[in-house]
MIPA-60098 format. One record per atom (N, C-alpha, C): residue number from 0; atom name; x, y, z. Coordinates in steps of 0.2 Angstrom, whole numbers, plus 5000, padded with zeros to 4 digits. Layout:
<recs>
seq,atom,east,north,up
NUM,CA,X,Y,Z
...
</recs>
This chain:
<recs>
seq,atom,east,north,up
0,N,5004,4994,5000
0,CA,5000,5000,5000
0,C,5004,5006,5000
1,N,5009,5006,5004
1,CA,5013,5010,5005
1,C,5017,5012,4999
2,N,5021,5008,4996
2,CA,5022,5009,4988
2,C,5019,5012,4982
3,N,5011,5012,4981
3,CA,5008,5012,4979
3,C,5006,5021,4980
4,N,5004,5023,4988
4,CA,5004,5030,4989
4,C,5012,5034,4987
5,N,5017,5029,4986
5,CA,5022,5034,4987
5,C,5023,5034,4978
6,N,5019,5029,4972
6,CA,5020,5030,4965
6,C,5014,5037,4964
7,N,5009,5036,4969
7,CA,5004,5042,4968
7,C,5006,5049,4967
8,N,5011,5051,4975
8,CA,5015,5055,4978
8,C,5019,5058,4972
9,N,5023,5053,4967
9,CA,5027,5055,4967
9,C,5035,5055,4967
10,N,5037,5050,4972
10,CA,5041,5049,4973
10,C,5045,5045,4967
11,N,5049,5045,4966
11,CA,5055,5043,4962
11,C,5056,5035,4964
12,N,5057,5028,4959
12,CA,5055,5023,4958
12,C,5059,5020,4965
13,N,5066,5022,4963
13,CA,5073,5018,4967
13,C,5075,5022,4971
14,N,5068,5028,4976
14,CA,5071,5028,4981
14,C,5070,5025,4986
15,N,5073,5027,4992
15,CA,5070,5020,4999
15,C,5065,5027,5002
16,N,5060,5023,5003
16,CA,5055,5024,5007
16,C,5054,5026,5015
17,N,5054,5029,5018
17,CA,5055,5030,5026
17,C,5052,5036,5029
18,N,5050,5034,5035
18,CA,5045,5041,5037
18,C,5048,5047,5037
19,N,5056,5046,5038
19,CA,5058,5054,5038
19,C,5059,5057,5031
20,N,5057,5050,5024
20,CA,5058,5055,5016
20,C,5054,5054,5014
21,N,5047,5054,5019
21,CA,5039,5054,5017
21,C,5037,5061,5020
22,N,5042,5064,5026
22,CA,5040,5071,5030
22,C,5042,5075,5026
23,N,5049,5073,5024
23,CA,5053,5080,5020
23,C,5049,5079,5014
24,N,5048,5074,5009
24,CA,5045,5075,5003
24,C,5037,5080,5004
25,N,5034,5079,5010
25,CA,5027,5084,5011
25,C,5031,5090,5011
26,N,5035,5092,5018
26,CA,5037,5098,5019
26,C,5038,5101,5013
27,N,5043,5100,5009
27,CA,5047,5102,5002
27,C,5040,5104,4998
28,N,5036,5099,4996
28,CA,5030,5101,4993
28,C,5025,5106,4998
29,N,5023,5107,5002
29,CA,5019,5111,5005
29,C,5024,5119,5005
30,N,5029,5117,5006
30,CA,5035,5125,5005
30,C,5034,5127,4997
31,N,5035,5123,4992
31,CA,5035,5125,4985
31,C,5028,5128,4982
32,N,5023,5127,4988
32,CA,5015,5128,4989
32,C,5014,5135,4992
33,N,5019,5139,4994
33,CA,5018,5144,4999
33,C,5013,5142,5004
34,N,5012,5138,5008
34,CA,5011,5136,5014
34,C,5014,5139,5019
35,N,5013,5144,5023
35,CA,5014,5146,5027
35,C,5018,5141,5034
36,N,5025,5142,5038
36,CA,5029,5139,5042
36,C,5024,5135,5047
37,N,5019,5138,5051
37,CA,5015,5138,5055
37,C,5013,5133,5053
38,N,5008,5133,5047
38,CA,5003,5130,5045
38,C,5007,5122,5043
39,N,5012,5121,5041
39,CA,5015,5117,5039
39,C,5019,5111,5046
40,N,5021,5117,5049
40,CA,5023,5113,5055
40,C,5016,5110,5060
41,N,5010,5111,5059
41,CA,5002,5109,5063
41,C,5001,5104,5059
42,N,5004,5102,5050
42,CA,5002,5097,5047
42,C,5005,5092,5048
43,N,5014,5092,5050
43,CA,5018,5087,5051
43,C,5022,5086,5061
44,N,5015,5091,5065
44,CA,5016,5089,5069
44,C,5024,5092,5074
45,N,5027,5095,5070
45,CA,5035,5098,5071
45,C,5029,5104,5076
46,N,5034,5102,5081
46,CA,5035,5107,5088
46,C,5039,5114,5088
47,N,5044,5114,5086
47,CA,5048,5119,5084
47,C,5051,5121,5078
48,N,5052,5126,5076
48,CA,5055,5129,5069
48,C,5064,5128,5070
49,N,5065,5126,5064
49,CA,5073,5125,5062
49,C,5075,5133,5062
50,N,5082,5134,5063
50,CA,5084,5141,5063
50,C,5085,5140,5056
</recs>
């Protein structure tokens, strides 16, 4: 299943799959969506902002 959402998504064939490059692929796509910092970090659950 998991493969399948990540062909939907997007992701690239032969890459490895893993929760931290399913967070960054959202992040990176909600960034390139002008997505507001705030709003982005409420959707991936991040408590704090990177400096």
């Amino acid at each position: 299943m998991l493969k399948a959402m990540a062909k939907d998504a997007g992701f690239l064939k032969h890459k490895r799959i893993t929760n931290h490059s399913v967070r960054n692929f959202l992040v990176k796509k909600l960034r390139n969506a002008n997505i507001p910092p705030t709003e982005t970090m409420a959707i991936t659950g991040q408590k704090m902002s990177s400096p």
